[in-house]
PAPA-744834 format. One record per residue: residue in one letter; z, y, x of N, C-alpha, C in turn. Coordinates in steps of 0.001 Angstrom, whole numbers, plus 500000, padded with zeros to 6 digits. Layout:
# residues N
aZYXZYXZYX/...
***
This chain:
# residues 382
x476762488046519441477838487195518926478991487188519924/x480158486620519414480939486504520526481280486248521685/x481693486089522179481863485110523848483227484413524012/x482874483568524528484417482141524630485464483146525068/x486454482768524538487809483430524989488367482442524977/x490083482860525751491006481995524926491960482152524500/x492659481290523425493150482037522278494770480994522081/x495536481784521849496744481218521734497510480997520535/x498450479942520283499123480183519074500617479700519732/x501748480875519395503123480339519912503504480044521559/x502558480805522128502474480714523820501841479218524157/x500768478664523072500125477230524069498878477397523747/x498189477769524876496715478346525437495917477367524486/x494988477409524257493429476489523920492544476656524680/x492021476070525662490783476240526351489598476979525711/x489102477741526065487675477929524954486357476535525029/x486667476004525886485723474726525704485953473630524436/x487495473794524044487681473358522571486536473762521383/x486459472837520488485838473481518882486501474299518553/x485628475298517998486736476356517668485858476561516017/x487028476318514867486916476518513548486230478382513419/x485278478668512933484320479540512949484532480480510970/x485485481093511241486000481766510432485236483415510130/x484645483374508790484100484668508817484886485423507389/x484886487004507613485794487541506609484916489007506744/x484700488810504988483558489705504814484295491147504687/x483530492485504962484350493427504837485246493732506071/x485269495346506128486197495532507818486843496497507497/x487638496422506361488912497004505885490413497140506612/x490780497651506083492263497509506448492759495704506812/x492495495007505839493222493843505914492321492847506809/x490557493267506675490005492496507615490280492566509105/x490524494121509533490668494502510516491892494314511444/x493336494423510450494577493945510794494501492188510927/x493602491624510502493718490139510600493052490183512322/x492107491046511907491231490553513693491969490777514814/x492912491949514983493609492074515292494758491477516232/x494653490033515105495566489252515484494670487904515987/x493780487713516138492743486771516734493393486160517064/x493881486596518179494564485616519595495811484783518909/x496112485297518145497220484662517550497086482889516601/x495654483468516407495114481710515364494252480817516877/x495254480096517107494744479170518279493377478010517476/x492427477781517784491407477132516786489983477310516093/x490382478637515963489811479599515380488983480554515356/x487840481200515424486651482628516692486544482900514746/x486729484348514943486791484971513595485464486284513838/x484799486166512998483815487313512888483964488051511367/x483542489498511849483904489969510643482343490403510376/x482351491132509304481311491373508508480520492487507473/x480426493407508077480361494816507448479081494967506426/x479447494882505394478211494934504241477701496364504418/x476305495905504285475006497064504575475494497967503040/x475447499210503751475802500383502690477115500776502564/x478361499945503284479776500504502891479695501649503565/x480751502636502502480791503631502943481503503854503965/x481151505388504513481968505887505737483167505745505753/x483976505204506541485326505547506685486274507171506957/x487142507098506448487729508832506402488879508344506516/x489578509338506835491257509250507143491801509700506132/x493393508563505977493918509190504868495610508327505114/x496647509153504587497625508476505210498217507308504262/x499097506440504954499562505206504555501109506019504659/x501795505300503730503527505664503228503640504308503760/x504930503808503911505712502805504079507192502445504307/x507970502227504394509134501458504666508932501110505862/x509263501303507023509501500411508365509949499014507929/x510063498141508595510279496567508596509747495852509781/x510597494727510180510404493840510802509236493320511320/x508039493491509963506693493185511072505348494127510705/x506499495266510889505866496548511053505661497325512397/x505996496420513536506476497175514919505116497678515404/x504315497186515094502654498017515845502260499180515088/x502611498996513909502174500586512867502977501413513413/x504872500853513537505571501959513381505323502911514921/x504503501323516347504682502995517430503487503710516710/x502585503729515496501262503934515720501493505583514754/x502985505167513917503215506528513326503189507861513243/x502534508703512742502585509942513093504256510507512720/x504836510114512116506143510612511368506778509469511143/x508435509412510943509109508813510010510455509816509822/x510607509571508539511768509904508140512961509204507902/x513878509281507719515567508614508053515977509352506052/x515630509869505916516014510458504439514816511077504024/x514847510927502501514057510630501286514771511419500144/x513501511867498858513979512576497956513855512488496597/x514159511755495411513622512054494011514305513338493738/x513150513887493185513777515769492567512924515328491060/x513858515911489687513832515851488630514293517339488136/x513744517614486689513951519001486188515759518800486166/x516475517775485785517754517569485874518569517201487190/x518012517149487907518749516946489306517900516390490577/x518468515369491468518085515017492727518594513746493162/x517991512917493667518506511818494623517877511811495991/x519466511816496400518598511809498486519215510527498745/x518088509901499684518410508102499805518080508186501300/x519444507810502376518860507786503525519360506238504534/x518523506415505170518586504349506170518490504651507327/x519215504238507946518512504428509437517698502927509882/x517691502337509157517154501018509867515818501174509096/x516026501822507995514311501604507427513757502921506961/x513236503465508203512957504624507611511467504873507020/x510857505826506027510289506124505314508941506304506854/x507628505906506874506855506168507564505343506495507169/x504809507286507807503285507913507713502939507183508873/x501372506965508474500627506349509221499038506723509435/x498175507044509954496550507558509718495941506376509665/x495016506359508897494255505301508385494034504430509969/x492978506607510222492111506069511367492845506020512513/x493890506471513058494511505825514646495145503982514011/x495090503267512480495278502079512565494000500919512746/x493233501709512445491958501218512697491617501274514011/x491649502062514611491021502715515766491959501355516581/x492658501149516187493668499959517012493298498594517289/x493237498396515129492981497354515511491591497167515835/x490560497596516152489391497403516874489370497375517904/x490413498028518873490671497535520243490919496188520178/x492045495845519472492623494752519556491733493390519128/x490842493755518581489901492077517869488891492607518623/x488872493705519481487209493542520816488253492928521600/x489340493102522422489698492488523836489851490954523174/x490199490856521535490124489022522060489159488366521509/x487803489079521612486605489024521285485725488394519721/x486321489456518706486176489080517593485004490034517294/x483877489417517244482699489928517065482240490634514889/x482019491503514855481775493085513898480181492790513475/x480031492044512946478778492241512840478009492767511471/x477139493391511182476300494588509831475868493557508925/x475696493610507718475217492770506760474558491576506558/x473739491131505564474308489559505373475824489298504676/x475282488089503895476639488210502597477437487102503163/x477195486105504242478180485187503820478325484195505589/x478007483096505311478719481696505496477730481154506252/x477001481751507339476257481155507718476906480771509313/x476782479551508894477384478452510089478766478762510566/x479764478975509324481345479266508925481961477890508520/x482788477800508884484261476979508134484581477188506849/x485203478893507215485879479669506240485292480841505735/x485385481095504483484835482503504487485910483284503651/x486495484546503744487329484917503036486957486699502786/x486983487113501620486748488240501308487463489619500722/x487719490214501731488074491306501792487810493193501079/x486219492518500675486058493711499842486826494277498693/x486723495398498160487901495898497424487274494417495724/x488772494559495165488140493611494226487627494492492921/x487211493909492003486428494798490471487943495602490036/x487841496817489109488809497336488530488485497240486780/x489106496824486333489175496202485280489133497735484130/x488294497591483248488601499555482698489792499068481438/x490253500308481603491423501177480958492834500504481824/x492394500329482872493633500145483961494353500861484318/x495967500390484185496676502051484747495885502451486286/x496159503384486476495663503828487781496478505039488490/x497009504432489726497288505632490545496748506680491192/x496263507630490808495164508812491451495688510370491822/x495382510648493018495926511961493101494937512269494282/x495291513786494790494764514516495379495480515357496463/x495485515171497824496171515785498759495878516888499744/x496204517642499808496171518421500326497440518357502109/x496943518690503256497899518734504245497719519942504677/x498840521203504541498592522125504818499528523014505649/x498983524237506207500045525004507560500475526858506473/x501751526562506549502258527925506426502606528627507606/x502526530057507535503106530705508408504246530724508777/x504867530692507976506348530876507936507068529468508003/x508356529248508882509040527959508456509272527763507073/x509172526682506021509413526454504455510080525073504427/x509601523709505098509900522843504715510805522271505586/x511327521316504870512780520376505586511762519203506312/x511851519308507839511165518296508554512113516936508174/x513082516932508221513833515581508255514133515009506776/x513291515377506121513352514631504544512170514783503478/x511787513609503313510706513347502617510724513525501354/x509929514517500480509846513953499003508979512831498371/x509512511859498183508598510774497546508221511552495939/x508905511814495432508756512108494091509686513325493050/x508905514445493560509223515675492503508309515881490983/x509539515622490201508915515399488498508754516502488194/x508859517950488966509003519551488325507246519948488515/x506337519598487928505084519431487526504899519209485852/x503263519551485759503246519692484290502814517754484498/x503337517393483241503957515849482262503084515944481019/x502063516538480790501015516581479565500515515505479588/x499572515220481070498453513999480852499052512682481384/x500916512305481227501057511455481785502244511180483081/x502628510462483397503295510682484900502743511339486341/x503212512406486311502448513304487310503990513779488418/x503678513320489564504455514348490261503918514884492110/x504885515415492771504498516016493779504857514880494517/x504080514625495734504608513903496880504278514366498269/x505497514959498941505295515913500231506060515345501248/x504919514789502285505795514803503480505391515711504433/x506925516442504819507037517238505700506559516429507304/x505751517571508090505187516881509668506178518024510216/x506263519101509464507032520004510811507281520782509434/x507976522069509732508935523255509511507574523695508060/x506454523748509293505166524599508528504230523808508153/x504278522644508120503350521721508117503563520511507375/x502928520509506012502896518919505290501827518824504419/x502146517226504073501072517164503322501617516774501806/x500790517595500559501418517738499546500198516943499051/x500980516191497807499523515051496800500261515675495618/x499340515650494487499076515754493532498997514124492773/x500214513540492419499849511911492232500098511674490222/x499332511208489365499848510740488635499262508993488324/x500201508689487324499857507692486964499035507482485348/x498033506909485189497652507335483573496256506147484021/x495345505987482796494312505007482677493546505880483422/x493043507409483274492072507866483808492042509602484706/x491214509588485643491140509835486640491342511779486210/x491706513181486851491841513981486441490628514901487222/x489763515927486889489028516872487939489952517156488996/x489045517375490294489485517669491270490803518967491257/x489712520198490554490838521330490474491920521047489445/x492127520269488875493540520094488120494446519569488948/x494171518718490172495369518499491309495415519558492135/x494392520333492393494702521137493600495430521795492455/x495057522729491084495969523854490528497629523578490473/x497498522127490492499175521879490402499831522254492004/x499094521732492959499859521497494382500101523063494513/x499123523834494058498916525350494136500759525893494228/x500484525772492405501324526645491594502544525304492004/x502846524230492387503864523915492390504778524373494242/x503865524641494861504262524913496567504712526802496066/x504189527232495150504468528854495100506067528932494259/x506260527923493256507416528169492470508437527172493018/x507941526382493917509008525978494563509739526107496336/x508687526092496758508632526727498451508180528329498378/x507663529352497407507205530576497666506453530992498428/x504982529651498286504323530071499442503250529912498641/x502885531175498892501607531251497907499815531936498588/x500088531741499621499408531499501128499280530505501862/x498200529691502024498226528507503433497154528392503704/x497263527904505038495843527141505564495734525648505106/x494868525129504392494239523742504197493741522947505534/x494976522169506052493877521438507229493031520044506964/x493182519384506081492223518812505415492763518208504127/x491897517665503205492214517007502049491786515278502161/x492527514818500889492545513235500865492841513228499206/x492011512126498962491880511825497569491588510316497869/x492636509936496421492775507935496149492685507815494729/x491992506376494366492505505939493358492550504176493698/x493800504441492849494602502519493354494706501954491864/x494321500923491787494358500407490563495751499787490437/x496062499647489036497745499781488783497650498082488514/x498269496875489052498280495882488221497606494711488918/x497527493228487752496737492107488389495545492469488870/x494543492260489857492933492660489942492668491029490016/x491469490691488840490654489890489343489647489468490847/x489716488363491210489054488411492289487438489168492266/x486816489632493845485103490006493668484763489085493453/x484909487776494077484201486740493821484914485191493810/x485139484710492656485850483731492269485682482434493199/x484184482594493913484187481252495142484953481615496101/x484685482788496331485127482644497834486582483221497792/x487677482938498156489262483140498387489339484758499238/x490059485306498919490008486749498944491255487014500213/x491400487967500898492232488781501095492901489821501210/x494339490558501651494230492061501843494386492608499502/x493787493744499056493623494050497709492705492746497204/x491627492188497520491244491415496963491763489863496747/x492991489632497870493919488225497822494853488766497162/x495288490247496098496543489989495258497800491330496419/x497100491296497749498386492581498147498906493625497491/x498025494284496782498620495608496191499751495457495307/x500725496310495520501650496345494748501811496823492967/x501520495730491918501117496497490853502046497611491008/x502807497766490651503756498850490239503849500409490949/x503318500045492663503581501557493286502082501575493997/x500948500731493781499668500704494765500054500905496310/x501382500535496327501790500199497920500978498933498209/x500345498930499788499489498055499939499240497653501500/x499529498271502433499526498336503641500801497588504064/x501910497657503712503066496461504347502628495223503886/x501961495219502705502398493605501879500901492884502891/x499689493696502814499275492583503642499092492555505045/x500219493211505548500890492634506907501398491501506859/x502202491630505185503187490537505187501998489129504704/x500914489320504034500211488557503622499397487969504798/x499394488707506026498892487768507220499739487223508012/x500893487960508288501864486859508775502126486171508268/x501924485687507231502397484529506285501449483139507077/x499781484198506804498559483129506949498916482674508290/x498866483717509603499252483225510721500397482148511384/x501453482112510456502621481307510944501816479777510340/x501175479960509301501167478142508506500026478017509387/x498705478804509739497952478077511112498421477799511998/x499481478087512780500463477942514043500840476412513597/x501402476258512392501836475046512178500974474011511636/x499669474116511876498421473332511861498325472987510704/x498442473946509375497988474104508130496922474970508285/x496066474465507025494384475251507249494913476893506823/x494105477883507081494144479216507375493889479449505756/x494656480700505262494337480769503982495560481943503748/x494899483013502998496023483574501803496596483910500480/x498154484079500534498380483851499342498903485127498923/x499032485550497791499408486970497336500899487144497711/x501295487803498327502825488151498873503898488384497563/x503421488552496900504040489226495767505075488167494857/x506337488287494940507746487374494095506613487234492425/x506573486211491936506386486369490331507680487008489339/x508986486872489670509484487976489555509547489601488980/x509063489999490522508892491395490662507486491377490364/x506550490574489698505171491032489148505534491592487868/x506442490420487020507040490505485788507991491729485650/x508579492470486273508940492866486572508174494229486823/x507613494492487392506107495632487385505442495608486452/x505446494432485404504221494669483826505218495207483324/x506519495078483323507266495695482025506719497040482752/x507189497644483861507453498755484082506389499645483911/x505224498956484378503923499651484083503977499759482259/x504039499125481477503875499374480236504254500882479567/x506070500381480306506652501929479632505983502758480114/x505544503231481851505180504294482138503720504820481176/x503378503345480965501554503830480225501786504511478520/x502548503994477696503213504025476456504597505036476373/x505188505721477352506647506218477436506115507185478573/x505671507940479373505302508667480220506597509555480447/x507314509871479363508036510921479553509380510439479819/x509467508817480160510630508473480547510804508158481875/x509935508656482707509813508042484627510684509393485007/x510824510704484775511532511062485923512783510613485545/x513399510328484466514723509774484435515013508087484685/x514106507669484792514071506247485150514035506337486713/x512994506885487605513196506823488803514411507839489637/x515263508637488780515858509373489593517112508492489185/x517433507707488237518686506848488279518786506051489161/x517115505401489897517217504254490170517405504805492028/x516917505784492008517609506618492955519047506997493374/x519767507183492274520938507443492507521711506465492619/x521342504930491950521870503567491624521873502814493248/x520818502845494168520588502323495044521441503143496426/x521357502878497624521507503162499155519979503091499489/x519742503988500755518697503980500954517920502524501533/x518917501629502039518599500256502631518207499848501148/x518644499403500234518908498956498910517232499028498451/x516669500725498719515549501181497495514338500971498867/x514490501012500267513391500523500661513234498887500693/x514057497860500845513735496446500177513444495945499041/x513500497019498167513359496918496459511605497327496658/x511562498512496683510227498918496958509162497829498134/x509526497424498653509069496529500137508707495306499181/x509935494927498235509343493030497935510199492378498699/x511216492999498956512211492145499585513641492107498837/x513551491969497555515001492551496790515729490724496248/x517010490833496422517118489178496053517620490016494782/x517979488450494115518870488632492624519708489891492358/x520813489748493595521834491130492746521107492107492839/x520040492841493883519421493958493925518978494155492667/x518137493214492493517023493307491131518293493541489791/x519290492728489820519812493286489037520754494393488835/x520981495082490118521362496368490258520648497192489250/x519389497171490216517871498339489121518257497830487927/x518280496741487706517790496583485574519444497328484982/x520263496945485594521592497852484902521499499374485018/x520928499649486096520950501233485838520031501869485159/x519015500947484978518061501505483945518219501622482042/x517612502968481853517976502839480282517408501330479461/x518270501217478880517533499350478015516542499711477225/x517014500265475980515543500978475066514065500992475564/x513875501999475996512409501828476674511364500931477218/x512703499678478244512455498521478557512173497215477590/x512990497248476569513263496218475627511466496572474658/x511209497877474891510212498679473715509040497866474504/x508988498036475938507964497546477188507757495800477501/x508746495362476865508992493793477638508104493557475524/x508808493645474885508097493541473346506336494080473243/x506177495114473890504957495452474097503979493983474405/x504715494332475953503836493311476993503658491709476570/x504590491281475734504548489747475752503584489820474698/x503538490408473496502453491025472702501462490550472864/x500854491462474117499906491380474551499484490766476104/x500288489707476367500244489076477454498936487797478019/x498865488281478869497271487447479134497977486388480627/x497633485077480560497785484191482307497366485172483263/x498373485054484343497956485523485485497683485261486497/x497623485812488411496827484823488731498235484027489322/x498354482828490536499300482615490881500434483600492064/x501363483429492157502047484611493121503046483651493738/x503835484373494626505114483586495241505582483146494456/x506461481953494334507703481767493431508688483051494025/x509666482309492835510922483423493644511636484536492449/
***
């Protein structure tokens, strides 16, 4: 078990001879792990985490993001960032570039590998199975939550690979090339360049269900040969996801969730790694201010509403995203489309996007959805 430390909140020490509120958080995920992380930071508090017997192995796989404000430990932890960004469409292109927020890669495992330094030096004890609450305060759960079937779903297949030859533009990212086959759905390329000879290409679409392996690699194939002419590479390893598109019910309705299971994921892009940064700094500042420890889904109700329309069209309209995202590309500055994307967009932003977007499709999506509209769970105001 642990050993007394001591633990700070806002630079004012706690003795470890204090009670210390005995916080356990099941699961040693991303969000469990970034919380432990921050130990030292919940003055009050000795947090143990909790690794259920049988989770699987951990593997590396990269995180996208937006730089931001309380992103400064990922961003030294980055393997890459980019300053400019790309939507490519069979009809054209949008390049979106920031210098204040640039586009960033991240490895699962050098963020992990971190924060486990960081919750051993302020002695946040890891301990193997067993489900719960034994001789806890708090218990909060982190495991991934249920996926609800016929859920949109984000799934693709990556490949990071070395050409011989220089091919790619190191200083610009493609988030999203629509010049892929559009049969089973929203499908496109997403390549970030590491060097000249070196990136990693996904195979991403969006649709209810999942595609064989070789139908992403045949695309990354034939799309790196008709568009870079490289029809030769070395494979230095592969990565495969699937992110569920939308609300997720909690795993377990007692116990208060965090991370994907407190509501982080972003319905709309399965962006998920900033928001519950942002979903623990949230928790951390209201313990500082001697409110009980707890989280809440980061997410504007808003921009949830806002993500059901959008998810609709893409699920019902498939063939209207590369022209929807390459307007909204061309409509924005690159500052503009990483706070939009982030969850940080006020009024005029948001209503920037809805003017540049075609109405039809939307009006077809918002009529859909209310249709068939179910309560959801609670989210930010805003």
């Amino acid at each position: 078990m642990t050993t007394a430390f001591t633990q700070h909140c806002g630079g004012c020490p706690m003795s470890p001879d204090h009670a210390m509120r005995q916080v356990r958080v099941l699961g040693d995920g991303c969000a469990a792990l970034s919380l432990a992380a921050r130990a030292n930071e919940l003055a009050g508090h000795r947090l143990t985490l909790v690794r259920p017997r049988g989770a699987p192995q951990e593997t590396d796989h990269i995180w996208g993001f937006w730089d931001g404000p309380n992103l400064a430990a990922a961003s030294r932890l980055a393997r890459k960032r980019w300053h400019s960004w790309s939507i490519v469409t069979r009809r054209g292109k949008a390049v979106l570039r920031s210098h204040e927020r640039p586009y960033t890669a991240l490895h699962r495992l050098d963020w992990t590998a971190h924060c486990r330094e960081a919750a051993r030096r302020a002695g946040v004890a890891i301990l193997t199975g067993g489900e719960a609450a034994t001789a806890a305060d708090q218990v909060f759960d982190s495991r991934p939550p249920p996926v609800p079937d016929d859920i949109m779903l984000q799934h693709f297949l990556g490949l990071e690979v070395r050409s011989k030859r220089a091919i790619f533009d190191p200083d610009t990212a493609i988030l999203m090339d629509f010049r892929v086959d559009q049969s089973r759905g929203m499908h496109f390329i997403y390549l970030l360049p590491f060097s000249a000879t070196e990136a990693l290409v996904e195979s991403t679409l969006f649709t209810p269900s999942v595609c064989p392996k070789s139908y992403y690699r045949r695309e990354i194939v034939a799309y790196l040969e008709a568009h870079f002419g490289l029809d030769e590479f070395e494979t230095l390893r592969t990565e495969r996801g699937v992110i569920p598109l939308g609300i997720l019910p909690p795993r377990d309705p007692s116990i208060p969730g965090v991370g994907g299971n407190g509501g982080a994921i972003r319905p709309s892009s399965g962006y998920a790694f900033p928001f519950i940064q942002k979903q623990i700094d949230r928790a951390i500042a209201a313990a500082c201010e001697g409110r009980e420890l707890g989280f809440a889904m980061p997410h504007r109700r808003v921009d949830l509403w806002m993500d059901a329309v959008l998810l609709t069209v893409l699920r019902h309209w498939p063939e209207q995203a590369p022209e929807l995202f390459l307007r909204m590309g061309r409509a924005l500055d690159g500052d503009e489309f990483a706070r939009f994307l982030s969850g940080e967009a006020d009024l005029p932003l948001r209503l920037k996007v809805i003017m540049a977007m075609p109405k039809a499709p939307f009006l077809r999506g918002l009529v859909r959805l209310l249709a068939g509209s179910r309560p959801q769970r609670t989210a930010e105001a805003g």
